[in-house]
N, C-alpha and C positions, 0 to 999 in steps of 0.2 A: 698529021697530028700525032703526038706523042700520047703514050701512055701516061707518060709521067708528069704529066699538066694535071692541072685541076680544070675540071669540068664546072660549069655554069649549069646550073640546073634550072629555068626560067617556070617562074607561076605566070598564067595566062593572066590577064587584069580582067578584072570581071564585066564583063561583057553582057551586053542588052539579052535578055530573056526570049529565050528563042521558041517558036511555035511546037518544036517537037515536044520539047521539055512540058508543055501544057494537055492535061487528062484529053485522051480520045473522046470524040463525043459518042462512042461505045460505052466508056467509062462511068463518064456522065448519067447517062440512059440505065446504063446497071445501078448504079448507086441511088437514083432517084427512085428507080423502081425498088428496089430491096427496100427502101426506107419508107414506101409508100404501103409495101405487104408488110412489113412491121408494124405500121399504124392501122391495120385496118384489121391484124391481128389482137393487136392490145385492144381495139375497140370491140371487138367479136367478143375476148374474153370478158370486159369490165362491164361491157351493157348489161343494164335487168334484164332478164330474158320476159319473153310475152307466155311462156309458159304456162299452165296453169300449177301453180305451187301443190306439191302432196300435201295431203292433209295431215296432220297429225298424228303418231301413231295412239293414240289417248285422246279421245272427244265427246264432248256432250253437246248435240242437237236435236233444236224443238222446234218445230214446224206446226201452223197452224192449220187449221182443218182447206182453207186455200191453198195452205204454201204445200203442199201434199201430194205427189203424182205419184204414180205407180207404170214402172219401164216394163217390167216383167215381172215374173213370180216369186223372185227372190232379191229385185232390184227398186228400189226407193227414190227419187227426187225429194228434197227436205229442202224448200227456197231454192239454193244455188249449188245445195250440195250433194251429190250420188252418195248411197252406203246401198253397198250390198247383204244381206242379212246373214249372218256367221251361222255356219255349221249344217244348213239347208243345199239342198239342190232338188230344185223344179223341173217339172222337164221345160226342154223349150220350144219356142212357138212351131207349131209345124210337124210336132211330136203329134201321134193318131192314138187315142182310146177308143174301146168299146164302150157300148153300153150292154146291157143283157139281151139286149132283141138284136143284138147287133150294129145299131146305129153307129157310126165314127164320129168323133169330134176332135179337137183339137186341144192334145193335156197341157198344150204351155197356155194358150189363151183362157182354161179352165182354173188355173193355177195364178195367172194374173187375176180372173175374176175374182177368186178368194180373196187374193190378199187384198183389194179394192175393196171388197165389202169391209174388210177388217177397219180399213182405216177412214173409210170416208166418213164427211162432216165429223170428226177425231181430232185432237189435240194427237200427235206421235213424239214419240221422245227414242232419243236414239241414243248407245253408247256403244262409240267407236271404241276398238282394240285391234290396233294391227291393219293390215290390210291384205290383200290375196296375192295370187303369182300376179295379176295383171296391174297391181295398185293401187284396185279400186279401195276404198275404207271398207273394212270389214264391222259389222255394228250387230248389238243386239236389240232389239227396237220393242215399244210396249204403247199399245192403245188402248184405253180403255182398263187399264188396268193388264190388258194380256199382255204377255210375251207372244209377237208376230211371230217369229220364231220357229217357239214351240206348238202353237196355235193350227200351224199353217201344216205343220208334220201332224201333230196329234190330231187333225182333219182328212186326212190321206193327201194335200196336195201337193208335196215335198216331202223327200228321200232325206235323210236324217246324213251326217257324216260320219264315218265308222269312229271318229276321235272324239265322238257324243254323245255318251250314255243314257245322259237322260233325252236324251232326243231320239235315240235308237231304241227305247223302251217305247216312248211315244209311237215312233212307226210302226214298230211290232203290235200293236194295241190298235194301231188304223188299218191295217192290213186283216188282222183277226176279223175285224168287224166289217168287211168291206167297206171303209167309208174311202170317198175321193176316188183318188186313183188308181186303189188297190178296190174296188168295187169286183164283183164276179167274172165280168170278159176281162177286168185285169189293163195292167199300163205296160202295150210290149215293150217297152223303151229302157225297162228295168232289166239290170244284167245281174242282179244279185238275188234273185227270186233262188 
């Protein structure tokens, strides 16, 4: 054959679709699966969550002399909602006081009793601001006309927060007078004495 011919260059005719040319049933399998973690991604993100939603950082709650529990000495049940009381700390359960003759008791369960007496058979009214590092709602609460609060510090059963003046006047005022937990054998649990 010469150089000097013209060549034929021939196109195949299109021909029946051959099994290779068709996706591996690897391919298949990936493609279904990816599409399958994609829908169940988009469903993860779009659903309501069952969460319980935070509460507000601004709230007003009022709880009836039933609706009313008490968790601990600076903790609240109000119907369905927790508020922790802003600018206190109680000690907590399991924490030891004395008394004068020596006897022990226990200054969180002392400290829960308080704020119970404060509030039973009481209308409580509570106003949430904020909430703490754990997220619980932070609230100032009033029965009876009082501020629990204040009440609960200016009684010696609660340690006042240093970022609360009038609440740190109040401690200093329970302490003087031994009332609560600042009584004469004293709350060892207090590291600011």
């Amino acid at each position: 054959m010469s150089l000097n011919q013209r060549r034929r260059i021939f196109r195949p005719a299109c021909l029946p679709l051959r099994w290779a040319a068709l996706p591996t049933r690897a391919m298949v399998l990936a493609f279904v699966g990816g599409a399958l973690t994609l829908a169940a991604a988009l469903w993860m993100a779009l659903r309501p969550s069952e969460a319980p939603a935070r509460s507000p950082a601004v709230d007003f709650v009022t709880a009836g002399p039933t609706q009313v529990a008490v968790v601990d000495g600076a903790t609240l049940r109000l119907k369905d909602r927790v508020v922790r009381l802003a600018g206190i700390e109680p000690p907590t359960r399991g924490e030891t006081c004395h008394t004068t003759d020596g006897t022990e008791f226990d200054c969180g369960v002392a400290a829960a009793n308080a704020l119970a007496a404060l509030v039973r058979d009481n209308l409580v009214e509570c106003t949430v601001r904020g909430h703490d590092g754990n997220g619980r709602p932070l609230a100032t609460c009033v029965s009876q006309g009082a501020a629990l609060n204040q009440t609960l510090v200016a009684a010696g059963w609660a340690r006042a927060d240093r970022g609360k003046p009038d609440l740190l006047t109040a401690e200093g005022q329970a302490r003087v007078a031994g009332l609560g937990l600042w009584g004469p054998a004293g709350w060892k649990g207090d590291a600011r004495q």
